[in-house]
Backbone as JSON Lines, residues from 0, in Angstrom:
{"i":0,"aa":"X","n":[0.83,-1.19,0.0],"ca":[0.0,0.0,0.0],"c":[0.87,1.25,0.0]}
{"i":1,"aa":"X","n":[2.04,1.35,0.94],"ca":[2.86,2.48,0.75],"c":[3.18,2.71,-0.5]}
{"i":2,"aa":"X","n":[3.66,1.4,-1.38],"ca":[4.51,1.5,-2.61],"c":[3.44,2.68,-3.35]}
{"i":3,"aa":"X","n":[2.33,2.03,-3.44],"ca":[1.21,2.58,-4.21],"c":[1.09,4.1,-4.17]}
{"i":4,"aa":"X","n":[0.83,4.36,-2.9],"ca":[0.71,6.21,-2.51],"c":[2.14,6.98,-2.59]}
{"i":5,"aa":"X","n":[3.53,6.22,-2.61],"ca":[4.32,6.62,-3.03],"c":[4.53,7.12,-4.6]}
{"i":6,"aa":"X","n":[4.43,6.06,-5.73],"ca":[3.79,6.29,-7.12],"c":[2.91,7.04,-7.35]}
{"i":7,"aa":"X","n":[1.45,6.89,-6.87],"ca":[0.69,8.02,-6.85],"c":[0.65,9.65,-6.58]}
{"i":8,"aa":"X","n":[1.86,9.74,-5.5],"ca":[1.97,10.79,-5.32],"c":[3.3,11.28,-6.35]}
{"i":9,"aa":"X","n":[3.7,10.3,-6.7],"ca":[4.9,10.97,-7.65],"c":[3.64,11.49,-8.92]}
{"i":10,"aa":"X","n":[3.53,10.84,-9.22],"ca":[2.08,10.94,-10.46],"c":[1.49,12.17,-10.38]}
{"i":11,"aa":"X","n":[1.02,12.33,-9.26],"ca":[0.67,13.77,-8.93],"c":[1.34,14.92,-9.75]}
{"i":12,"aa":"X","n":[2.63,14.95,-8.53],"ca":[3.91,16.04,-8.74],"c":[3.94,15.77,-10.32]}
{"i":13,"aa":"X","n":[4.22,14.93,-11.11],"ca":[4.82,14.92,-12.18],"c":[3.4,15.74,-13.47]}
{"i":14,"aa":"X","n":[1.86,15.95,-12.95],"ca":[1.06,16.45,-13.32],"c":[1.17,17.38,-13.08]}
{"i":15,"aa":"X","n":[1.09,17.88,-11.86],"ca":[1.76,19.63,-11.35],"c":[3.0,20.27,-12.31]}
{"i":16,"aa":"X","n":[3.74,19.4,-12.24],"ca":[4.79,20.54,-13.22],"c":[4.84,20.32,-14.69]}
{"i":17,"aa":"X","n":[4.17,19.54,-15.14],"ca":[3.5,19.62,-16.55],"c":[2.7,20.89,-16.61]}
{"i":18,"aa":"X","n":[1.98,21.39,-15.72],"ca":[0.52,21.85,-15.88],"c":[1.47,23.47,-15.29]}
{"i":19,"aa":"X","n":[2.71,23.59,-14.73],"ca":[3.56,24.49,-14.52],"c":[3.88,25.3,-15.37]}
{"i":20,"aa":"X","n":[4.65,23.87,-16.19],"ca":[5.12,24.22,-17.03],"c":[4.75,24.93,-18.26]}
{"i":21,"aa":"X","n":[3.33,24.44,-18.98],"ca":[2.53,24.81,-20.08],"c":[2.05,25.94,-19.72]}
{"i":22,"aa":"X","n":[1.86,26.48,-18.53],"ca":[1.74,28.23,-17.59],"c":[2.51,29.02,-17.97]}
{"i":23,"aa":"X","n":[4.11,28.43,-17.97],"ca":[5.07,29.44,-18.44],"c":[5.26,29.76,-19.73]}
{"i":24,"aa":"X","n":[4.63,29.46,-20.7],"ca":[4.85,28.85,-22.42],"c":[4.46,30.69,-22.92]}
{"i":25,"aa":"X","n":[5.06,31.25,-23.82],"ca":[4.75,32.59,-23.56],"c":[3.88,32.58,-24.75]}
{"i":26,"aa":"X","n":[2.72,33.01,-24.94],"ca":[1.51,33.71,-25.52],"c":[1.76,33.17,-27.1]}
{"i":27,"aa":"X","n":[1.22,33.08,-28.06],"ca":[1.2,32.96,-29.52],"c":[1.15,34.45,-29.96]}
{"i":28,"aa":"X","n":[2.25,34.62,-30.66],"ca":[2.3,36.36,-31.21],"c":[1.92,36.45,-32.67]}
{"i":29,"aa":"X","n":[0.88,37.36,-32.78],"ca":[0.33,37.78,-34.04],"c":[1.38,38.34,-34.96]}
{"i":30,"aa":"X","n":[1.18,37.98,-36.18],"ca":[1.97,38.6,-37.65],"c":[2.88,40.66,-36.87]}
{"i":31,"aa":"X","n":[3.69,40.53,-37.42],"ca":[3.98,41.73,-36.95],"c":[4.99,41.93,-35.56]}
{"i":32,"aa":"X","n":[5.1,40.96,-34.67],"ca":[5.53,41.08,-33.65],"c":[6.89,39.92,-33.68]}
{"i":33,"aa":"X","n":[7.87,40.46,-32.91],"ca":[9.16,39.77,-32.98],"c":[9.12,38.39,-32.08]}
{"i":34,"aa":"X","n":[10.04,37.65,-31.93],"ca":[10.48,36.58,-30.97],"c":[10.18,37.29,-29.27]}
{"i":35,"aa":"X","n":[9.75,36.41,-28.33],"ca":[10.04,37.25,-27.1],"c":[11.44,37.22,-26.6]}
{"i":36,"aa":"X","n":[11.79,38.52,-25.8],"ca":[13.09,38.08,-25.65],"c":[12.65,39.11,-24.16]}
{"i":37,"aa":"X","n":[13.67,39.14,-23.31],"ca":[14.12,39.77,-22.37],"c":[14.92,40.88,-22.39]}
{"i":38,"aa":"X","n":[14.14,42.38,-21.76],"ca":[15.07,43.6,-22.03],"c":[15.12,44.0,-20.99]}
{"i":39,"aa":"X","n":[16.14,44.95,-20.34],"ca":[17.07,44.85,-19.19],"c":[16.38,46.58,-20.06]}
{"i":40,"aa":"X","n":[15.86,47.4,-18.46],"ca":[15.65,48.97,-18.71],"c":[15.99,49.53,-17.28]}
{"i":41,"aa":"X","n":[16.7,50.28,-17.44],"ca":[17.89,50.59,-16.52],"c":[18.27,49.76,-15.78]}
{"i":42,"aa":"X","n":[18.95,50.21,-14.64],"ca":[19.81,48.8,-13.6],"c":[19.28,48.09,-13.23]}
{"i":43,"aa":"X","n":[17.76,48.12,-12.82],"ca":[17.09,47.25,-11.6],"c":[15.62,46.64,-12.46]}
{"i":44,"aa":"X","n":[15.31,46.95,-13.7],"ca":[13.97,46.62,-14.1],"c":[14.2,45.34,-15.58]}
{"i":45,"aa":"X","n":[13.61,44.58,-15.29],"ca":[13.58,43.43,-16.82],"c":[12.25,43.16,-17.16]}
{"i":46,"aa":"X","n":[12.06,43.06,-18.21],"ca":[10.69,43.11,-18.63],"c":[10.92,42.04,-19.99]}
{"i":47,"aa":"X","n":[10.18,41.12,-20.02],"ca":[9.74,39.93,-21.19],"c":[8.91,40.57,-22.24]}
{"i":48,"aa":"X","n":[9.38,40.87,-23.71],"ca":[8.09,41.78,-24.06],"c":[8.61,40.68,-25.69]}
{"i":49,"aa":"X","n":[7.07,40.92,-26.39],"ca":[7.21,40.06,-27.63],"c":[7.56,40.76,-29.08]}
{"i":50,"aa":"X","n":[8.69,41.33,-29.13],"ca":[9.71,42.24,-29.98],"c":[10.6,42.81,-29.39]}
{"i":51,"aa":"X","n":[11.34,43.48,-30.77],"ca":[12.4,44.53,-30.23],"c":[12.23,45.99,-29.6]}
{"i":52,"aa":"X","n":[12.92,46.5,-28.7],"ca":[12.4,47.6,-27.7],"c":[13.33,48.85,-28.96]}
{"i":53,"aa":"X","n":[12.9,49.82,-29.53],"ca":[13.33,51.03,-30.06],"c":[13.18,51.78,-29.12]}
{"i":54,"aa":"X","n":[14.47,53.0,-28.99],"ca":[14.46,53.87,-28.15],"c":[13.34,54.98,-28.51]}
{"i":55,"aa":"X","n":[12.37,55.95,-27.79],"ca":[12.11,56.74,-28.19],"c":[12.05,57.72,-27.06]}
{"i":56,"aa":"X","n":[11.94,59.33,-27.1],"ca":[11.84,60.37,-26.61],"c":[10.12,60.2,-25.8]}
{"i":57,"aa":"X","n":[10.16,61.18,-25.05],"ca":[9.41,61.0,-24.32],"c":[8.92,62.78,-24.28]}
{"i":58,"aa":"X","n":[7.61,63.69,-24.17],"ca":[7.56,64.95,-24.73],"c":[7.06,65.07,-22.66]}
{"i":59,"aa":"X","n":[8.49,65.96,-22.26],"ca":[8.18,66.46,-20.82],"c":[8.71,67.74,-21.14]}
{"i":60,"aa":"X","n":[7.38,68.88,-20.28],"ca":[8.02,70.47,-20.07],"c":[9.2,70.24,-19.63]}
{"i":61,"aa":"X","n":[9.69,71.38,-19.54],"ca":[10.95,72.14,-19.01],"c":[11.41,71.66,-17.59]}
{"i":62,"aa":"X","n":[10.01,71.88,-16.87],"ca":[10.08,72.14,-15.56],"c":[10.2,71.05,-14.84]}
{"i":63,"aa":"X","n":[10.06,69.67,-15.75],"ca":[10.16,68.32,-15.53],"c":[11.48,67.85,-15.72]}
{"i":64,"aa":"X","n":[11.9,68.33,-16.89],"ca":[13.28,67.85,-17.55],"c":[14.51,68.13,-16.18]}
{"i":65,"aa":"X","n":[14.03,69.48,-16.22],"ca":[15.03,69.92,-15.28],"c":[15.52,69.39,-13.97]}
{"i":66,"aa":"X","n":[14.57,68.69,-13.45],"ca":[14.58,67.45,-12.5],"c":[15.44,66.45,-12.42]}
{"i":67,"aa":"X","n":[15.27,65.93,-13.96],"ca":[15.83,64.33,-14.33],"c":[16.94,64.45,-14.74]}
{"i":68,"aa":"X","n":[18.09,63.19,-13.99],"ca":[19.22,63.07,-13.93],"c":[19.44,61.87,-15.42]}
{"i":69,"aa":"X","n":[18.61,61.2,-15.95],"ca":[18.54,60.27,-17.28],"c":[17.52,59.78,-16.94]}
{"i":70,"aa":"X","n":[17.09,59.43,-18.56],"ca":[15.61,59.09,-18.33],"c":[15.76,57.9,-19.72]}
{"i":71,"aa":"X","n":[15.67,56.62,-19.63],"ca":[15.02,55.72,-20.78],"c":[13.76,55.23,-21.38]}
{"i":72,"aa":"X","n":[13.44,55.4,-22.14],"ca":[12.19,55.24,-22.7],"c":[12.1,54.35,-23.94]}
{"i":73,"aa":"X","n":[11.28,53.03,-24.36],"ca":[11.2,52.44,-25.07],"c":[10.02,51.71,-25.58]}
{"i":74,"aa":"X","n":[9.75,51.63,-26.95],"ca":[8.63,51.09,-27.41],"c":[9.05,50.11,-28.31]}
{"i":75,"aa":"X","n":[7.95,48.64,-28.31],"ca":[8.04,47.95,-29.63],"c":[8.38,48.33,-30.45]}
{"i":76,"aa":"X","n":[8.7,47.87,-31.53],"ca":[8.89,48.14,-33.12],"c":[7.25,47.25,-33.42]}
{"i":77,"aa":"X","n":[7.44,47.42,-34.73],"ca":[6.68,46.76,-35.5],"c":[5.26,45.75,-35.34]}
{"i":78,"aa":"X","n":[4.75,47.21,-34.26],"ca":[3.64,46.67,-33.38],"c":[2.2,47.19,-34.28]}
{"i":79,"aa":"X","n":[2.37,48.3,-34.68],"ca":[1.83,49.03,-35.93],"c":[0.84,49.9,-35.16]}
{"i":80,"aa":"X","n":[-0.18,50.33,-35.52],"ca":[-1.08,51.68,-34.7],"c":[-1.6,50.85,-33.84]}
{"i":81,"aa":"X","n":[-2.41,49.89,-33.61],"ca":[-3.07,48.97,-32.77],"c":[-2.28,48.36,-31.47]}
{"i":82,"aa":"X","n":[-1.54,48.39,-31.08],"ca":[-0.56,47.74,-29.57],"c":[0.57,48.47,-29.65]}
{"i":83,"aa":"X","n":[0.62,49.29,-28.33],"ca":[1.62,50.41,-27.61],"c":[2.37,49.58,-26.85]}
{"i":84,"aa":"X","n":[3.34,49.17,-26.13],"ca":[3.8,48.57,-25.22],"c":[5.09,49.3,-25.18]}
{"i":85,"aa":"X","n":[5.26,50.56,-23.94],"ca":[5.52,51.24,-23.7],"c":[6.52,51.44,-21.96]}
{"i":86,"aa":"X","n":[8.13,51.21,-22.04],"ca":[8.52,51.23,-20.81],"c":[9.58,52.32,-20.65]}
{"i":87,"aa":"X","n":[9.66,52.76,-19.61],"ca":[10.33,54.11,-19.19],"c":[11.06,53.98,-17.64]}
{"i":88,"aa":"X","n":[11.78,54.56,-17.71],"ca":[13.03,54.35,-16.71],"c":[13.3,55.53,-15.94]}
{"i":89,"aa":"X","n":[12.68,56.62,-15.3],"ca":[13.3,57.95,-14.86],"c":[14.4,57.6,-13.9]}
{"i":90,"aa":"X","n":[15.72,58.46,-13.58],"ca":[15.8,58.86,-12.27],"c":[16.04,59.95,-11.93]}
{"i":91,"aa":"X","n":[15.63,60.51,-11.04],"ca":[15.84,62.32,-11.07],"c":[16.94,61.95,-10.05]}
{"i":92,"aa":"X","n":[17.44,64.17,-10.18],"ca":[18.2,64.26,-9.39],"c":[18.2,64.3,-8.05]}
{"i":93,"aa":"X","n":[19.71,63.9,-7.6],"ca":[19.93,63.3,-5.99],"c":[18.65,64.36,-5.47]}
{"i":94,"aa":"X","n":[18.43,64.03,-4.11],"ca":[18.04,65.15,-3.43],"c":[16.08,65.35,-3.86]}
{"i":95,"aa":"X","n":[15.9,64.57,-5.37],"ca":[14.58,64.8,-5.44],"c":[13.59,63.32,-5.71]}
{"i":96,"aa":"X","n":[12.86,63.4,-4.75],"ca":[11.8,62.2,-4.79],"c":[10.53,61.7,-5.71]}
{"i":97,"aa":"X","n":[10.47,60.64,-5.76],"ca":[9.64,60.31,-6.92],"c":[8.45,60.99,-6.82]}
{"i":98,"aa":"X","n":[7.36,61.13,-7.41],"ca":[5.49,61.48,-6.55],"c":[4.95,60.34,-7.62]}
{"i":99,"aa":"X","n":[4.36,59.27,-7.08],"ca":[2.92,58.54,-7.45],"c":[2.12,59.49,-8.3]}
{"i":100,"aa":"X","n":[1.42,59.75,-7.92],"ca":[0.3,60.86,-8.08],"c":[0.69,61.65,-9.47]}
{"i":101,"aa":"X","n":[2.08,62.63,-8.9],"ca":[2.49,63.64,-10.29],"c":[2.84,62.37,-11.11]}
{"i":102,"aa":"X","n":[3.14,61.47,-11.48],"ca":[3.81,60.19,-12.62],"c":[2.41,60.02,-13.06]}
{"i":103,"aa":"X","n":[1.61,59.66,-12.15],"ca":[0.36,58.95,-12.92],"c":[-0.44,59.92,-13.52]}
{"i":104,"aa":"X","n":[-0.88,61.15,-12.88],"ca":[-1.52,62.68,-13.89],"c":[-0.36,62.94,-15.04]}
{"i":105,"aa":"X","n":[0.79,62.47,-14.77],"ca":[1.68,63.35,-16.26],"c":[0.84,62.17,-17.35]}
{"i":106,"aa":"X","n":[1.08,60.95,-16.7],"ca":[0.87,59.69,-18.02],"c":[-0.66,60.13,-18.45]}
{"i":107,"aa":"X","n":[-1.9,60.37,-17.86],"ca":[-2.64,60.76,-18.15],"c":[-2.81,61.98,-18.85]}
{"i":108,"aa":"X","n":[-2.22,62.92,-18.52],"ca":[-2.66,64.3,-18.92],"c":[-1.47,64.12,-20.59]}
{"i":109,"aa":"X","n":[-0.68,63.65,-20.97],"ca":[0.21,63.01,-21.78],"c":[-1.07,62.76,-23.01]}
{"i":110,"aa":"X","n":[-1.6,61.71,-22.58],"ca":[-2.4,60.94,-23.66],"c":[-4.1,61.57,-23.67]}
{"i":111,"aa":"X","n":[-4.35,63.02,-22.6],"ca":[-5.16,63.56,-23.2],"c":[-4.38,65.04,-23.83]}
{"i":112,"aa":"X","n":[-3.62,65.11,-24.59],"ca":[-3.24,65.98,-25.59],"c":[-2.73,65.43,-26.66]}
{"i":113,"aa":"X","n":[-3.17,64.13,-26.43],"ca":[-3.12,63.4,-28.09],"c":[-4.69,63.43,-28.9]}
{"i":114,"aa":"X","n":[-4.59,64.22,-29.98],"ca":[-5.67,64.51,-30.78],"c":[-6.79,63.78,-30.73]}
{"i":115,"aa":"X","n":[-6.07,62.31,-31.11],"ca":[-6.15,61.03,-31.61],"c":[-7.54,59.93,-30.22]}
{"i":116,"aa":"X","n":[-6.71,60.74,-29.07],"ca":[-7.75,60.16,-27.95],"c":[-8.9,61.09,-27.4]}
{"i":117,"aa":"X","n":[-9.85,60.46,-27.9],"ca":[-11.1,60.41,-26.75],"c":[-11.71,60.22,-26.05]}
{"i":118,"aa":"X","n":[-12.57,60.52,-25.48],"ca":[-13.49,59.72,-24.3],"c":[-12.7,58.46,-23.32]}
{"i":119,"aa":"X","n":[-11.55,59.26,-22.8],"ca":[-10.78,58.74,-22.16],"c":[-11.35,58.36,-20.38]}
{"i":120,"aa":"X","n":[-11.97,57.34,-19.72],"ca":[-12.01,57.17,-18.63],"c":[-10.88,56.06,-17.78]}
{"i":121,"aa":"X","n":[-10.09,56.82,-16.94],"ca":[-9.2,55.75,-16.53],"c":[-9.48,55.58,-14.9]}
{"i":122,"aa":"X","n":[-9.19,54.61,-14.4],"ca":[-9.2,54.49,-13.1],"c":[-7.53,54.18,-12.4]}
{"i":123,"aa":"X","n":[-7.62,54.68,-10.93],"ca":[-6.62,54.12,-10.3],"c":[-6.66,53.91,-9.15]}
{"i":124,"aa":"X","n":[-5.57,52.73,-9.04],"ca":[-5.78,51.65,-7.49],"c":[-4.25,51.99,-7.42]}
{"i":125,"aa":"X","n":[-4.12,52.13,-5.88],"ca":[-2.58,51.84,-5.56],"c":[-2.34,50.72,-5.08]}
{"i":126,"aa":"X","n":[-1.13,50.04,-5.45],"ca":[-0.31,48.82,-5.76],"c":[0.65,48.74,-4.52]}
{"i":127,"aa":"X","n":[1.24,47.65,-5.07],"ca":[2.45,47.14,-4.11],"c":[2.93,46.02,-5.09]}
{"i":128,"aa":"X","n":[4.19,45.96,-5.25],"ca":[4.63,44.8,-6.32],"c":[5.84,44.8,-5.61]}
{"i":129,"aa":"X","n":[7.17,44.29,-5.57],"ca":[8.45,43.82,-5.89],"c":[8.8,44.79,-4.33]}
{"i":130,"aa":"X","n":[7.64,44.55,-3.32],"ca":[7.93,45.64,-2.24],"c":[8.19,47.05,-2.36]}
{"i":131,"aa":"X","n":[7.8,47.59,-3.63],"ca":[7.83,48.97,-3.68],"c":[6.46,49.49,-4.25]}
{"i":132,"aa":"X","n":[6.16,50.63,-3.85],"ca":[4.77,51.22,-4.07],"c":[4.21,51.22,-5.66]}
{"i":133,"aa":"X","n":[3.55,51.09,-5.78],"ca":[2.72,51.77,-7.12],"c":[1.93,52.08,-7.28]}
{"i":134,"aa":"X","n":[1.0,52.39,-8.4],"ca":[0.15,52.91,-8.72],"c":[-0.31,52.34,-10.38]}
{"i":135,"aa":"X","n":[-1.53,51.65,-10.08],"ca":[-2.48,50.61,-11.52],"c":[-3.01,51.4,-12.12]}
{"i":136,"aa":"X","n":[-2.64,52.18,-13.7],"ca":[-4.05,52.49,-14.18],"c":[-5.01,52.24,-15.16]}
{"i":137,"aa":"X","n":[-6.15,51.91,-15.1],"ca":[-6.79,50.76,-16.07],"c":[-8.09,51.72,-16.54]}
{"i":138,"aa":"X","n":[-8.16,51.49,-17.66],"ca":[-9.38,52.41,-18.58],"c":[-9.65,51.97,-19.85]}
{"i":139,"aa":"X","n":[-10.48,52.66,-20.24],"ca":[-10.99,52.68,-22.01],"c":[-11.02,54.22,-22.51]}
{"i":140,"aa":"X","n":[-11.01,54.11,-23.75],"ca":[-10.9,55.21,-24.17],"c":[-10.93,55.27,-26.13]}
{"i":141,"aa":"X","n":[-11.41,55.89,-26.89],"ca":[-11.0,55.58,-28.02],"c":[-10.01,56.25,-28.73]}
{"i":142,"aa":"X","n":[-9.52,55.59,-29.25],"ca":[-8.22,55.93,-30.29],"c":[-8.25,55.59,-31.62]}
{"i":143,"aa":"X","n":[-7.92,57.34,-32.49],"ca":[-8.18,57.25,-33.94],"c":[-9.66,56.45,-34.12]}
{"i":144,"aa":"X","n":[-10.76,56.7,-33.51],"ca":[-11.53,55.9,-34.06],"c":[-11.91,54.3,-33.26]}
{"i":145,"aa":"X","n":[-10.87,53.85,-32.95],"ca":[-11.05,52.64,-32.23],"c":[-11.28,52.47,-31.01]}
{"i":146,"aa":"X","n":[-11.89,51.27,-29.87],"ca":[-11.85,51.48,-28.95],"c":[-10.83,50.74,-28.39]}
{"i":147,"aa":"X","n":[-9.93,51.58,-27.05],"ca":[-9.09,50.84,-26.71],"c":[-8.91,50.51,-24.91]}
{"i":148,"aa":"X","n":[-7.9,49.98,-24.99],"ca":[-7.95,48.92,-23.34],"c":[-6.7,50.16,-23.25]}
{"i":149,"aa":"X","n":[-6.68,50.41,-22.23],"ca":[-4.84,50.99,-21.48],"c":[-4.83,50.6,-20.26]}
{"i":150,"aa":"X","n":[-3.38,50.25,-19.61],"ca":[-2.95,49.27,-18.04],"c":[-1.77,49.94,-18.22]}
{"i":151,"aa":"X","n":[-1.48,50.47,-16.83],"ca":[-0.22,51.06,-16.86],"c":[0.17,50.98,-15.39]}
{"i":152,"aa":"X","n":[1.11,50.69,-15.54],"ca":[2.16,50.25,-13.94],"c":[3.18,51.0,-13.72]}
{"i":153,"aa":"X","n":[3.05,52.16,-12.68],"ca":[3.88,53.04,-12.47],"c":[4.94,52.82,-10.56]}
{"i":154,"aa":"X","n":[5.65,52.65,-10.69],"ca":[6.39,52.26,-9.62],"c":[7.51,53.07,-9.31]}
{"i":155,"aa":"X","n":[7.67,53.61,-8.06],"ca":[9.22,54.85,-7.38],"c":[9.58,54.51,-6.21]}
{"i":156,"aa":"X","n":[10.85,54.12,-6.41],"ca":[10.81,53.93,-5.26],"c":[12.71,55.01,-4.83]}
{"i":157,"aa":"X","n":[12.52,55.91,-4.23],"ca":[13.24,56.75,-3.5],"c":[13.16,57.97,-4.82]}
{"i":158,"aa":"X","n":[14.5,57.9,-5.63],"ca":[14.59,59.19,-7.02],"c":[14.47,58.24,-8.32]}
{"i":159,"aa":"X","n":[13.72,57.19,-8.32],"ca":[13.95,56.32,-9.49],"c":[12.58,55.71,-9.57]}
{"i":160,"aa":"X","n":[12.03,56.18,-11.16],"ca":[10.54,55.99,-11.05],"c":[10.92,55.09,-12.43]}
{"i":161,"aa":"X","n":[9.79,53.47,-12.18],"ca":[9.56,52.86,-13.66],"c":[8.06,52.94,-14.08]}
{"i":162,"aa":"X","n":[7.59,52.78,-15.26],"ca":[6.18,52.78,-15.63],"c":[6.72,51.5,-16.64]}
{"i":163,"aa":"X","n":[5.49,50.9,-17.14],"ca":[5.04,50.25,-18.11],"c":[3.42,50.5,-18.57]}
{"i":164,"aa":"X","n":[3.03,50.95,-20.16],"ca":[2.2,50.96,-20.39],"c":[1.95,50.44,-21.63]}
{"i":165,"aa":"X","n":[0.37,49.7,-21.81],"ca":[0.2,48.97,-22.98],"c":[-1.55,49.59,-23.08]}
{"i":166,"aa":"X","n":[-1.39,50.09,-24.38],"ca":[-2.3,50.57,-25.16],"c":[-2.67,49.59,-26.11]}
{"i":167,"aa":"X","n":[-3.94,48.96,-26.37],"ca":[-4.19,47.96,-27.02],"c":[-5.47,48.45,-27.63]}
{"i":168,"aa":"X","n":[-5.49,48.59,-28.87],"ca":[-6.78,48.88,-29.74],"c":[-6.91,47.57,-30.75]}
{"i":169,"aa":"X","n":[-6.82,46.29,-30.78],"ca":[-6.07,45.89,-31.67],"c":[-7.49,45.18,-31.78]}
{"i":170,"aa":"X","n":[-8.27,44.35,-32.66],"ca":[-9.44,44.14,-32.65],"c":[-9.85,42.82,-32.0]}
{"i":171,"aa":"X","n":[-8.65,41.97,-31.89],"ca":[-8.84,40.77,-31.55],"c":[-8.36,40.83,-29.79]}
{"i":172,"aa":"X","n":[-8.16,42.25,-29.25],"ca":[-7.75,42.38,-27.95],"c":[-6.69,41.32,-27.37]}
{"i":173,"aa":"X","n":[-5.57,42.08,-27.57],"ca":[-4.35,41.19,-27.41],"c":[-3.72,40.92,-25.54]}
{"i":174,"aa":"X","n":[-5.3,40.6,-24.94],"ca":[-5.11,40.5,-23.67],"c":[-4.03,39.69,-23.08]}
{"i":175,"aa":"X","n":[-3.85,38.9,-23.71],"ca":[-2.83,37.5,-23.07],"c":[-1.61,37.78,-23.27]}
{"i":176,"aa":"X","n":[-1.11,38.64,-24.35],"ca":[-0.21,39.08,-24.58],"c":[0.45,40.37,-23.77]}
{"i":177,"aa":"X","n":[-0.74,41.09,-23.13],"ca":[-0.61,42.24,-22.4],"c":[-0.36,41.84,-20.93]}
{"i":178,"aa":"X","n":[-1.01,40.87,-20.73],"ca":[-0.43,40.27,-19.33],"c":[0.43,39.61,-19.15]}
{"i":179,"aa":"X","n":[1.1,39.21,-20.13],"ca":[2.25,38.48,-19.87],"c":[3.75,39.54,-20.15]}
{"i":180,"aa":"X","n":[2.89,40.59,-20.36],"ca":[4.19,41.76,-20.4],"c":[4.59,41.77,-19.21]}
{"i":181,"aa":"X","n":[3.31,42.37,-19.09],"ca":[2.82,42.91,-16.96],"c":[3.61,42.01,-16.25]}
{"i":182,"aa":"X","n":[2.99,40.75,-16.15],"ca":[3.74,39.92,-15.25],"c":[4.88,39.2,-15.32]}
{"i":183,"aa":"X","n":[5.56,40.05,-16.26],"ca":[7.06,39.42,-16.44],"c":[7.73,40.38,-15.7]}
{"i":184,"aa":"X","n":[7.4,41.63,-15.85],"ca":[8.04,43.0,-15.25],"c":[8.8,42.38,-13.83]}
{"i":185,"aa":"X","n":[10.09,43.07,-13.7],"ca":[10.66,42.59,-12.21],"c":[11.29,43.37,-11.76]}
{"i":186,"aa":"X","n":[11.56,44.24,-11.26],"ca":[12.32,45.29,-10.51],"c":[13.0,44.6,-9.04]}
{"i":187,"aa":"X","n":[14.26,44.54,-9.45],"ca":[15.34,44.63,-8.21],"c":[15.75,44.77,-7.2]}
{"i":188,"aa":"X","n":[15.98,44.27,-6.15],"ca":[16.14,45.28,-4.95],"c":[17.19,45.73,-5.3]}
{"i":189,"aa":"X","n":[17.75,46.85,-4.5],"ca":[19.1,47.42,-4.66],"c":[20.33,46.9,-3.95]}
């Protein structure tokens, strides 16, 4: 009888990490989108995303710039108008602290001076991830015409603020793909 519940329970385990395993299998990527790979955005943040990360600029006043000690910012390539997947790296200078609040109104007030968006309603919950604070923000809104999903994960912890945001208008709602951005994200301790 032992032998038995010994086998059986291996049987088990050996179903568990099958059923683990096929969990970790990363998403089926639509025409347009690269291999997934792993990108390293500044010292402490890695993020699993399904293409290549292009650098791009980021449009902050004066009065912001003047703050920041380097700032990285990066988007897919070849994601096309329909899926944003969007990560950014601030750290300001010594001496000045992140704000929740001002990060999450810039990202907002950002994407209502885009022509392109309307009827923007977003919500926000504050977070806790990787033991440092954040701030979730989840909405609809339409774009160019379409309607779209936005999730954005904004995290500071002392003078070093990360966001991730994914704008998804795409028609077949590329949810599975958007969460497996999200929950790849990992920030460091120091």
């Amino acid at each position: 009888m032992r032998v038995k519940k010994i086998v059986l329970l291996a049987v088990m385990l050996g179903i568990v990490n099958v059923a683990l395993a096929a969990a970790l299998v990363d998403p089926v990527l639509p025409k347009g989108f690269g291999p997934w790979q792993n990108a390293q955005v500044g010292e402490f943040m890695t993020v699993r995303v399904p293409g290549k990360f292009k650098g791009t600029s980021i449009e902050l006043g004066p009065e912001v710039r003047q703050k920041i000690d380097s700032l990285e910012n990066y988007n897919l390539e070849n994601t096309g108008d329909d899926y944003l997947c969007m990560v950014t790296n601030i750290i300001y200078n010594k001496g000045i602290m992140g704000d929740l609040d001002g990060a999450a109104d810039g990202a907002i007030n950002n994407m209502k001076k885009d022509p392109s968006i309307t009827d923007m309603k977003v919500d926000r919950k504050y977070i806790k991830r990787f033991n440092i604070n954040g701030i979730l923000l989840t909405g609809k809104m339409m774009t160019g015409g379409k309607k779209a999903t936005i999730e954005t994960e904004i995290f500071i912890r002392r003078n070093v603020m990360w966001m991730i945001m994914i704008l998804d208008s795409n028609e077949k709602k590329l949810t599975e793909i958007s969460q497996a951005v999200i929950d790849s994200m990992l920030i460091k301790a120091e």
